[in-house]
C-alpha positions as CSV (number, residue, x, y, z in Angstrom):
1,X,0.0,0.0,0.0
2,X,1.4,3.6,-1.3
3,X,1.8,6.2,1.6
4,X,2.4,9.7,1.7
5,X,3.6,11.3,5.0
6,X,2.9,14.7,3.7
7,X,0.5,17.0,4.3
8,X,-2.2,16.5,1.5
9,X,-2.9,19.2,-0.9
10,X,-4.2,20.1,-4.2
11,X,-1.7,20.3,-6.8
12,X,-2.2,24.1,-6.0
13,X,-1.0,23.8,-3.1
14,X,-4.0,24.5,-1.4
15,X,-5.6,22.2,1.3
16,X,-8.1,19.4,-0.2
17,X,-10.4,17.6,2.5
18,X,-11.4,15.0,0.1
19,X,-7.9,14.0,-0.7
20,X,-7.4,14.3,2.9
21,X,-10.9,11.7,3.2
22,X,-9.4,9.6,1.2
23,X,-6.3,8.8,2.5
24,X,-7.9,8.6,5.8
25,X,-10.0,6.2,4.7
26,X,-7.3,3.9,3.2
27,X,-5.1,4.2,6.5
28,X,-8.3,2.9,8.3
29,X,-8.4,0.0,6.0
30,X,-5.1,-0.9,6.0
31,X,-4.8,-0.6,9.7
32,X,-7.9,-3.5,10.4
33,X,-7.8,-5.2,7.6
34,X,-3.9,-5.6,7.0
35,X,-3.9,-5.8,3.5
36,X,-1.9,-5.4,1.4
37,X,-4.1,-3.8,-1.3
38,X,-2.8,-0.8,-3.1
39,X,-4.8,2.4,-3.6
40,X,-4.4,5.7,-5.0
41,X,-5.1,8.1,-3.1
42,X,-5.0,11.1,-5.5
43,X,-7.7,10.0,-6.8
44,X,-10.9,10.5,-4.8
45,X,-12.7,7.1,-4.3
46,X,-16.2,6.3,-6.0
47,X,-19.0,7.4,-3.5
48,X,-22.8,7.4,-4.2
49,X,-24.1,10.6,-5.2
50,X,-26.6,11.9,-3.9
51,X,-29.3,15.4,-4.3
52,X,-29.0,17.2,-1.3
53,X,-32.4,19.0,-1.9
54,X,-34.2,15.5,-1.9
55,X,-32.1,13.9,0.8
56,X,-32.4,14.5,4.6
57,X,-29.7,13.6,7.0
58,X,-29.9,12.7,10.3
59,X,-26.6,12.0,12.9
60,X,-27.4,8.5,15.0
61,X,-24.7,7.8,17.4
62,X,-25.2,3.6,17.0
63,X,-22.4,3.4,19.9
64,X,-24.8,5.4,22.4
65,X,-28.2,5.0,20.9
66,X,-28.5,1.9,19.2
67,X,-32.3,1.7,19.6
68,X,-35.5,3.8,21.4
69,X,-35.0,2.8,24.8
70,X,-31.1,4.1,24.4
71,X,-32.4,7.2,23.5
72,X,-34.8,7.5,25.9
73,X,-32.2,6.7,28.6
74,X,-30.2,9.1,27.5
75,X,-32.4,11.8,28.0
76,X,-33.4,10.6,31.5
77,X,-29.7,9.7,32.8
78,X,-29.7,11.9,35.4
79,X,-33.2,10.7,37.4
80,X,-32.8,7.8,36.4
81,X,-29.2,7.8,38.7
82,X,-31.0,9.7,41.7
83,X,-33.5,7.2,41.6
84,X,-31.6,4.2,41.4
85,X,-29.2,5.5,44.4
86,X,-31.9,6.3,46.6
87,X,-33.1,3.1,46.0
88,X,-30.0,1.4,47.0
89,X,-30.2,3.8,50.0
90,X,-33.4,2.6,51.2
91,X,-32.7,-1.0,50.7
92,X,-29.7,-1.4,53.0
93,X,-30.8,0.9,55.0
94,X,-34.5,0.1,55.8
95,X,-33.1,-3.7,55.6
96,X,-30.8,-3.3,58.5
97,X,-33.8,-1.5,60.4
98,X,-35.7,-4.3,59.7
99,X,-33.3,-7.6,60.2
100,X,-31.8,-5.7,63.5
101,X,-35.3,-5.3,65.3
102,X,-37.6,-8.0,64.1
103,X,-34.6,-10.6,64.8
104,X,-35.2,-9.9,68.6
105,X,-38.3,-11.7,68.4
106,X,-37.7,-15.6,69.2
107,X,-40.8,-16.1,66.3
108,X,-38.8,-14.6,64.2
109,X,-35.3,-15.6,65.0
110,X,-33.5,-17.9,67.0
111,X,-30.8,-15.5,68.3
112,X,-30.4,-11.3,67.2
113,X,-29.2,-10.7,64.1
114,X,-28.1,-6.7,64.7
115,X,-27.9,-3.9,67.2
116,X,-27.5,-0.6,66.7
117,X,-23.9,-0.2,65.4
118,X,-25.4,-2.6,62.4
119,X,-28.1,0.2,62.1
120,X,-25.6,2.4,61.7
121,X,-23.0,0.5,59.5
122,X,-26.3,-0.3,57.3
123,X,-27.3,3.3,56.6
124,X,-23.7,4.3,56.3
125,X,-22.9,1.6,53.8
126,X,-26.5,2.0,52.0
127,X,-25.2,5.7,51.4
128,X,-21.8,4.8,50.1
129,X,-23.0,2.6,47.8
130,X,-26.0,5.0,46.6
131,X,-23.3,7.5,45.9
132,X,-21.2,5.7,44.5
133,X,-24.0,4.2,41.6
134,X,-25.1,8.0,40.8
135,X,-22.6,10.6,41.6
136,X,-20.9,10.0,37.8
137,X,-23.8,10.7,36.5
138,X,-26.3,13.0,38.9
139,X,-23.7,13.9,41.5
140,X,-25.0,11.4,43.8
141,X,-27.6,14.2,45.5
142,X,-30.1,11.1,46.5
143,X,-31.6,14.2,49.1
144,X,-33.8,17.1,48.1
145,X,-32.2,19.1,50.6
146,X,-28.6,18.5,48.8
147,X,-30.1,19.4,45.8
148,X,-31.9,22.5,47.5
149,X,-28.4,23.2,48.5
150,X,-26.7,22.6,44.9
151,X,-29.8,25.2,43.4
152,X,-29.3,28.3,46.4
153,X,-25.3,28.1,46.5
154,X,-24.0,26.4,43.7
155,X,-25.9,27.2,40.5
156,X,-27.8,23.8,40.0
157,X,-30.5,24.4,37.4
158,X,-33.6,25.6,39.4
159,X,-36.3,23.6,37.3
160,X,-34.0,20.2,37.9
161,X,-34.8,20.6,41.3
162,X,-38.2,19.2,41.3
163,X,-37.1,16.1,38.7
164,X,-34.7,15.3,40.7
165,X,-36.8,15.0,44.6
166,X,-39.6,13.2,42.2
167,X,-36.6,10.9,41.7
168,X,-35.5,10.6,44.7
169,X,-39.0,10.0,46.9
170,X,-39.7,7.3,44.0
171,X,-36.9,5.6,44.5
172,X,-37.5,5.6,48.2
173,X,-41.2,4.6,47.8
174,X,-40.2,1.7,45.7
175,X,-37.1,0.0,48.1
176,X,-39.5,0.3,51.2
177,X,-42.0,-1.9,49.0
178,X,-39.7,-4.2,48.3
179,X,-38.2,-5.0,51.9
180,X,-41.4,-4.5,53.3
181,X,-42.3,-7.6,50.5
182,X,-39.3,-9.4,51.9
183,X,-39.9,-8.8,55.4
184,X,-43.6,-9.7,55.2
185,X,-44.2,-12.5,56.9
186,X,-41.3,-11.7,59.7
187,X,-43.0,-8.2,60.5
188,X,-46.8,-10.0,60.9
189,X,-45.1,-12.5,63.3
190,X,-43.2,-9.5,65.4
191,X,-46.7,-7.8,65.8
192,X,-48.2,-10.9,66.6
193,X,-50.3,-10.3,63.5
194,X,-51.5,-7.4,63.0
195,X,-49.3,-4.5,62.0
196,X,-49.1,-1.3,64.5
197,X,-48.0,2.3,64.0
198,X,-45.9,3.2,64.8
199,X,-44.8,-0.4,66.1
200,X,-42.9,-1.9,63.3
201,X,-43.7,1.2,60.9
202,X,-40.9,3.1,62.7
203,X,-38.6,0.7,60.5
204,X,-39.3,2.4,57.4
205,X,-40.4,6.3,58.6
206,X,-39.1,8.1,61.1
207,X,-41.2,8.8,64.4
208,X,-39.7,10.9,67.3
209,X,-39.2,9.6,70.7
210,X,-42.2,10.1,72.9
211,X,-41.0,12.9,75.1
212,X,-39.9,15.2,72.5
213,X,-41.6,18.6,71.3
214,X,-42.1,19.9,68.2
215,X,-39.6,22.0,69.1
216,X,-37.2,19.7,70.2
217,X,-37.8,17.7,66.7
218,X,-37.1,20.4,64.6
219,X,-33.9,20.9,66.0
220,X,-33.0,17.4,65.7
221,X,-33.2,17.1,62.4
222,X,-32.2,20.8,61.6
223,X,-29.0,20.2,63.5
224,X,-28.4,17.2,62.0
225,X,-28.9,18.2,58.3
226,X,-26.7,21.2,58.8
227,X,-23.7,19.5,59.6
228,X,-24.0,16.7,57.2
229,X,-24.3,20.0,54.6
230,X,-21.3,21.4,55.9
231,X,-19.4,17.9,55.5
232,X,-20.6,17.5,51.9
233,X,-19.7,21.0,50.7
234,X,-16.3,20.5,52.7
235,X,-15.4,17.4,50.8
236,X,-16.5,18.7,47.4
237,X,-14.1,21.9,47.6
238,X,-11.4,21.5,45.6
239,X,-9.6,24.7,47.3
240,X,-10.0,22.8,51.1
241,X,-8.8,18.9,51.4
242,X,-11.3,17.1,49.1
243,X,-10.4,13.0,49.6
244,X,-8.8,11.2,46.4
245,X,-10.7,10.3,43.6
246,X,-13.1,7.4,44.3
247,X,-12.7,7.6,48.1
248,X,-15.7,10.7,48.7
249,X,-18.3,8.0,49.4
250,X,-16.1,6.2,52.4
251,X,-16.1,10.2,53.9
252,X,-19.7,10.1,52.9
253,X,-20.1,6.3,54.8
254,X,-17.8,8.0,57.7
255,X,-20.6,11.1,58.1
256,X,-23.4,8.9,58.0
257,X,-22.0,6.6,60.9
258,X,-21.0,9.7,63.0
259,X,-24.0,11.9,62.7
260,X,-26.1,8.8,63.4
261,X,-24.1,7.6,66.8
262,X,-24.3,11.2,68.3
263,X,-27.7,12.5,66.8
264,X,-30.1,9.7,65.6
265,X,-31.5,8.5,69.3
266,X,-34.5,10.8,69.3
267,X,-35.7,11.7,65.6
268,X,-33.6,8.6,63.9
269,X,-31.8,10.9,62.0
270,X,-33.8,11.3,59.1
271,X,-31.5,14.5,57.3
272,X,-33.7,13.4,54.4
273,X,-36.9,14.3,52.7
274,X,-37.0,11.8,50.2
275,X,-35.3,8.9,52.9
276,X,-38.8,9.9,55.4
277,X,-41.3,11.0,52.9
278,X,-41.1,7.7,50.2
279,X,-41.2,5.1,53.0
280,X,-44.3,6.6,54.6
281,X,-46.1,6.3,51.5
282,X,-45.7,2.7,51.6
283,X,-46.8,2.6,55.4
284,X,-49.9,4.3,54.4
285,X,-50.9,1.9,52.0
286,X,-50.3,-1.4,54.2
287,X,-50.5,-0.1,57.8
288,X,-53.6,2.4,57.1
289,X,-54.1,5.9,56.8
290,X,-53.2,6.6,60.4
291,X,-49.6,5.6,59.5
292,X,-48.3,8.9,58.0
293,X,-49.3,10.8,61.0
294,X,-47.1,11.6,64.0
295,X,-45.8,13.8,66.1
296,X,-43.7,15.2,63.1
297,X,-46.8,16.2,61.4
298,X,-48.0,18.4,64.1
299,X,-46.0,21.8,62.9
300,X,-48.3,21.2,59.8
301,X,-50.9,18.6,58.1
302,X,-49.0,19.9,54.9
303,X,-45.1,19.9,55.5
304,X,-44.4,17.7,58.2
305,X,-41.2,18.7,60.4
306,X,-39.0,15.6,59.2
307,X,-39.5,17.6,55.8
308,X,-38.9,20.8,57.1
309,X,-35.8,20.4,59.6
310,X,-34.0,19.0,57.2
311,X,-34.8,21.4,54.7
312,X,-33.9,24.3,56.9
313,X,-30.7,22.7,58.4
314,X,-29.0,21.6,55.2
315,X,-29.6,25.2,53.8
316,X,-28.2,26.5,57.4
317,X,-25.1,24.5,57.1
318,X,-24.5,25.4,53.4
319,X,-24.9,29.3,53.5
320,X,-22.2,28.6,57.4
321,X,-19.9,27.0,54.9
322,X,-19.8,29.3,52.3
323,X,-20.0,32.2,54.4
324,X,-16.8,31.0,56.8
325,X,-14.6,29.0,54.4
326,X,-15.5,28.6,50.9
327,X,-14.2,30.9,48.2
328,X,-15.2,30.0,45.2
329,X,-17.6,31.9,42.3
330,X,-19.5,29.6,42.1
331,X,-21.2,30.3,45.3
332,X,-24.3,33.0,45.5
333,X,-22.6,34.4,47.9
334,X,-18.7,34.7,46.6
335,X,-21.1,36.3,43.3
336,X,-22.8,39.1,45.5
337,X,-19.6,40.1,46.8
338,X,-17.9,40.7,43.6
339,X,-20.7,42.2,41.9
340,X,-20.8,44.6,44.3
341,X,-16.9,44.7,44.1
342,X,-17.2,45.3,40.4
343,X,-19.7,47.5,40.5
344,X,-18.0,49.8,43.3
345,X,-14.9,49.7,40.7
346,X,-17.1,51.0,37.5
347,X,-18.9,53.5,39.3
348,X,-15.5,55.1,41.1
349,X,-12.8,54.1,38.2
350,X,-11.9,58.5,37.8
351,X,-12.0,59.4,41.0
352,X,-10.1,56.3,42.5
353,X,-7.8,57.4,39.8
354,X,-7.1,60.2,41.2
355,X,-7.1,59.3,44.9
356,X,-4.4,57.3,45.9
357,X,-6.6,56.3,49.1
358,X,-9.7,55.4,47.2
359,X,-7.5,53.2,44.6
360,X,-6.2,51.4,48.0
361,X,-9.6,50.3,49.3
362,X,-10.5,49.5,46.2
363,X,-7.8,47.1,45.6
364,X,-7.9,46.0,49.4
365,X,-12.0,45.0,48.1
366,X,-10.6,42.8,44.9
367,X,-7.8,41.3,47.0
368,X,-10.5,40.0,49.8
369,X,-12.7,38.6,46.5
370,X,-10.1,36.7,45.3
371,X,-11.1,39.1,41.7
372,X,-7.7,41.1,41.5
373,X,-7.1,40.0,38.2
374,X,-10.4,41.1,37.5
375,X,-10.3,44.7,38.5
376,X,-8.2,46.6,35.6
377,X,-7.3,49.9,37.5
């Protein structure tokens, strides 16, 4: 086979992309098919002609979207990845709920199967692993207050917001169904046969201890869901000590396990909308309509407190973040600043020029923003 290492132009001189097609097209064949063939390629190879005012064209990416359903996936990646790690979530979680408390019962179980440290490994690994399926491809929110978070301070689309929750409470919905399928049998002969709320519907919701206020649950989960914030934003700043590549869901496993061992005795440390809300839709429809009510529910009917703490915490524990440590643009709040920097800049540029003071607190403003490249003076 004939090869030219130049670079391929007309006999001009000028540069000819179908003499440049061509040869491509040879190297290609050579390089698969190792043959030893000859072609020329000066001359441009015979290819079907075709009327480009009759003919329409359309790109298909066979690798990616070989048929409808790859399409379709495509296009729903992103929920798809909330849902499926929430669902993971809820599985080893609500699981280890399950096989920890109903194995105390000798109908059940010869001997326990879990105590509380299993609890806690189970949620802590039932995060991980959520993560771990959907933060390539989502970012691994599987919360509606992380995603809250990721639309108030880190320019998340707004209208992806409500996808994403309708994600994340579906996939919760759908793991309690399944381990409350699995778990059947085992829960009917804990209750002695008839199911109780919240009895063994605290495995799947969350339902405060009995001599705690509304008050006292708010805070609960508020302080909770703050600090878990402040550990997330922590670990995904690049300019603090983010862990190596592939290792944030072990920090994320480590949070879980430590927020639940000092915080989770009294609410059950719920930090989670979607982790409350999808579970208790499955308790209402086979423990009755009573099951979705509780103590949390009192604030009100409409936006029960394990909905609302966490809601107000994780936003609390963001804004202390970025308020305190993060310096970024991409935060709202890193964006006020400087616009108010920049604008302080256009609206004094003559007379700073002039005042050597002025020009110093100027400059003293862009050096605080991190923007002194930025401000041209």
């Amino acid at each position: 086979m004939s090869q030219n290492n130049s670079e391929v132009q007309t006999i001009s001189g000028g540069y000819d992309p179908t003499a440049k097609a061509n040869k491509a097209i040879v190297e290609h064949f050579d390089h698969h098919h190792n043959s030893s063939t000859t072609f020329d390629t000066d001359q441009p190879l015979a290819l079907p002609q075709v009327n480009p005012e009759t003919a329409s064209f359309r790109h298909i990416d066979y690798d990616d979207h070989p048929h409808a359903w790859a399409r379709i996936r495509y296009q729903l990646r992103e929920p798809l990845a909330e849902f499926l790690g929430t669902f993971i979530l809820i599985m080893f979680g609500t699981g280890v709920d399950c096989q920890a408390v109903l194995s105390t019962s000798t109908a059940v179980a010869s001997s326990p199967k879990g105590s509380y440290s299993t609890i806690l490994m189970g949620w802590g690994v039932g995060t991980a692993m959520g993560v771990w399926v959907s933060a390539g491809i989502s970012g691994g929110h599987l919360n509606p207050a992380v995603t809250l978070c990721q639309v108030v301070y880190r320019r998340f689309p707004l209208w992806k917001l409500p996808i994403y929750a309708a994600a994340q409470i579906s996939g919760a919905f759908c793991a309690a169904c399944v381990i409350y399928g699995n778990y059947s049998r085992a829960l009917h002969l804990y209750e002695g046969g008839t199911l109780t709320v919240p009895g063994t519907a605290a495995l799947f919701s969350t339902y405060p201890i009995s001599y705690l206020s509304n008050a006292g649950c708010f805070f609960s989960e508020f302080m909770a869901t703050a600090i878990l914030l402040i550990m997330i934003f922590a670990i995904t700043d690049k300019r603090n000590s983010p862990p190596p590549a592939g290792l944030l869901p072990l920090v994320i496993f480590l949070t879980i396990v430590g927020i639940g061992g000092s915080f989770g005795m009294q609410t059950a440390f719920a930090m989670n909308p979607a982790r409350d809300f999808g579970p208790r839709l499955m308790t209402a429809i086979f423990y009755g309509r009573e099951a979705p009510r509780n103590k949390f529910m009192n604030l009100t009917p409409v936006f029960p407190l394990s909905q609302l703490g966490p809601l107000c915490g994780g936003l609390t524990g963001a804004g202390l973040y970025d308020l305190l440590l993060f310096t970024g643009s991409e935060s709202r709040i890193n964006r006020e600043a400087a616009s108010s920097v920049f604008s302080t800049r256009k609206s004094g540029r003559r007379r700073a020029s002039s005042d050597p003071e002025s020009m110093a607190q100027v400059h003293e403003i862009c050096k605080s923003a991190e923007r002194r490249d930025r401000c041209e003076i």
